[in-house]
Backbone bond lengths (Angstrom), bond angles and torsions (degrees), N, CA, C in turn:
res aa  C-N    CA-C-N  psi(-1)  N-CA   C-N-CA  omega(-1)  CA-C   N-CA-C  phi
1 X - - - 1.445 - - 1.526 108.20 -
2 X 1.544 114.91 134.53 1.330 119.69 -164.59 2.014 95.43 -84.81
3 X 1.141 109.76 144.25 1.573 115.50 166.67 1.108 127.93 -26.32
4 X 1.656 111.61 -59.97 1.427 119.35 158.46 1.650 112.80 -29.35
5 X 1.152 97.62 -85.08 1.473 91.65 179.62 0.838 144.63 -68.41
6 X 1.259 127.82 22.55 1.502 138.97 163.03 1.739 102.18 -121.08
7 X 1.091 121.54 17.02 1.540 131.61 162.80 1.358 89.97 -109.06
8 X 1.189 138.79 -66.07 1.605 131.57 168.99 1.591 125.30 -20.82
9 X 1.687 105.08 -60.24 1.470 122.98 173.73 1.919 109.00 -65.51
10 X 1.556 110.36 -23.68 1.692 102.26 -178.17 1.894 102.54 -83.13
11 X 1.380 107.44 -3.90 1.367 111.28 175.43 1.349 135.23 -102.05
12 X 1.529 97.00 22.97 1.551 116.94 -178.25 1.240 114.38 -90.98
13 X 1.488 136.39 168.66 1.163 132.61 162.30 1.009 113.53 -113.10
14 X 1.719 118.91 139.22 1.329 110.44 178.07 1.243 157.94 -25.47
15 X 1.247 109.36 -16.83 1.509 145.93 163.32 1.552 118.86 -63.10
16 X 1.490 104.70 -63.20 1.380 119.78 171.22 1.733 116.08 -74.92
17 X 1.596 103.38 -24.68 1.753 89.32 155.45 1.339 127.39 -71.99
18 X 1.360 118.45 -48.28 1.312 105.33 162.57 1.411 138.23 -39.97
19 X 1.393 105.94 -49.42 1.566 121.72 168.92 1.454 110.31 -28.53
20 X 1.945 96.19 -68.66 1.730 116.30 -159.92 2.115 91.47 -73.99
21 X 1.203 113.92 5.29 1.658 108.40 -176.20 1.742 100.29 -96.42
22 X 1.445 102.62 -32.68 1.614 107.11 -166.95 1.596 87.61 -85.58
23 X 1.042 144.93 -6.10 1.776 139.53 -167.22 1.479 89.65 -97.67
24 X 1.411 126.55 -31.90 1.378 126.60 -168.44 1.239 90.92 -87.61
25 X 0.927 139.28 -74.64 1.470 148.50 -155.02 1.908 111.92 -51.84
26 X 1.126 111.26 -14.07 1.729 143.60 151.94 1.410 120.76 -79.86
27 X 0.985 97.39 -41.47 1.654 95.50 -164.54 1.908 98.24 -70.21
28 X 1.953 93.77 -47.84 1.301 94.94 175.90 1.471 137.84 -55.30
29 X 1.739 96.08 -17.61 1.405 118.62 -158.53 1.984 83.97 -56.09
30 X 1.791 80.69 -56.24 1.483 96.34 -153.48 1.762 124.45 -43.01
31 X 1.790 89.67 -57.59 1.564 116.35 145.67 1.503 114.91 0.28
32 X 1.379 98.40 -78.56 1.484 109.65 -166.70 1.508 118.84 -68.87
33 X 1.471 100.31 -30.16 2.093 116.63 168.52 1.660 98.11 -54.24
34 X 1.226 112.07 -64.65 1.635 119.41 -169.99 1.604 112.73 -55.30
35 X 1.258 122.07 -47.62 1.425 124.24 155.32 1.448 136.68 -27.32
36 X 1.547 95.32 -58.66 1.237 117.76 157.05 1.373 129.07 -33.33
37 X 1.315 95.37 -68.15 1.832 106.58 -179.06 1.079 109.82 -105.10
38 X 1.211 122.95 16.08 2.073 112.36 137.08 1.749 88.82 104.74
39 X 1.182 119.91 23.53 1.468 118.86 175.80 1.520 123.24 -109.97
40 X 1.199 114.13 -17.38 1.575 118.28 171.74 1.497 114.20 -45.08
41 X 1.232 112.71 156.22 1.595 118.08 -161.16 1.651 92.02 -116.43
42 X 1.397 93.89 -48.88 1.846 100.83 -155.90 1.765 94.30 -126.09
43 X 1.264 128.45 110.23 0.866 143.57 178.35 1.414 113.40 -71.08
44 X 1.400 104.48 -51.11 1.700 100.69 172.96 1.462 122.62 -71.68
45 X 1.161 120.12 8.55 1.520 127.17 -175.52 2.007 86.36 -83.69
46 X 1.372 119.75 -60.55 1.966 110.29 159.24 1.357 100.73 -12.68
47 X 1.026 146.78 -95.98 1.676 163.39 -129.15 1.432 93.21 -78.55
48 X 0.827 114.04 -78.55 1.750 124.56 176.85 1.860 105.92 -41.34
49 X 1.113 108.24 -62.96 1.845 87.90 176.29 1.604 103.92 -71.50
50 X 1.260 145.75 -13.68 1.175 126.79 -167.51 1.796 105.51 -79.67
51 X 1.606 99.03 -28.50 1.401 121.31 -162.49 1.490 102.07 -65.10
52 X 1.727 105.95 -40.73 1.319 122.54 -160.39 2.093 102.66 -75.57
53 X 1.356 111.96 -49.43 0.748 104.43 -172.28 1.549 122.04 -77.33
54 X 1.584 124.40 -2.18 1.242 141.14 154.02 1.527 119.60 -50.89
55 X 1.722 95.41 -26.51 1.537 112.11 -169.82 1.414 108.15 -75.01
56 X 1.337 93.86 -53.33 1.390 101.28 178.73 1.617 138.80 -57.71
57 X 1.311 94.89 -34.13 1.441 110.25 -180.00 1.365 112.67 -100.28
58 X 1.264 114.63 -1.41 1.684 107.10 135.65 1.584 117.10 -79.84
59 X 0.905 119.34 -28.24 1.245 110.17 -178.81 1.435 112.81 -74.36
60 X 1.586 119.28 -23.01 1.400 123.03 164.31 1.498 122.95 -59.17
61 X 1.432 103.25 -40.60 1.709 106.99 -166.32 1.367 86.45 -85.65
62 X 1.529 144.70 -16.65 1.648 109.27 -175.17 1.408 98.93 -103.63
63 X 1.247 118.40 6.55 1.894 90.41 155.43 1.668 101.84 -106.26
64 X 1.271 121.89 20.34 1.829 104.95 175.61 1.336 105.71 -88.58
């Protein structure tokens, strides 16, 4: 994750992390369907949303 965007993601509000956590938590859903049945394109895009949404939900628990 480039700086920018994780200076972007420290400028969310808790609200909108959750939001951008439940969009990940989909995206991966999907991810993992396409994997499945032999359709995934980009494999490391798995790692990368799992990474991302780790991001986030640290960033949730240190402002709770």
């Amino acid at each position: 994750m480039k700086k920018k965007e994780w200076e972007k993601l420290q400028q969310l509000t808790v609200e909108e992390l959750v939001a951008r956590e439940n969009e990940l938590k989909a995206e991966l859903f999907n991810l993992r369907f396409q994997h499945a049945t032999g359709q995934l394109t980009n494999p490391m895009r798995l790692k990368e949303c799992k990474r991302e949404i780790a991001r986030v939900k640290t960033l949730i628990n240190a402002r709770a």
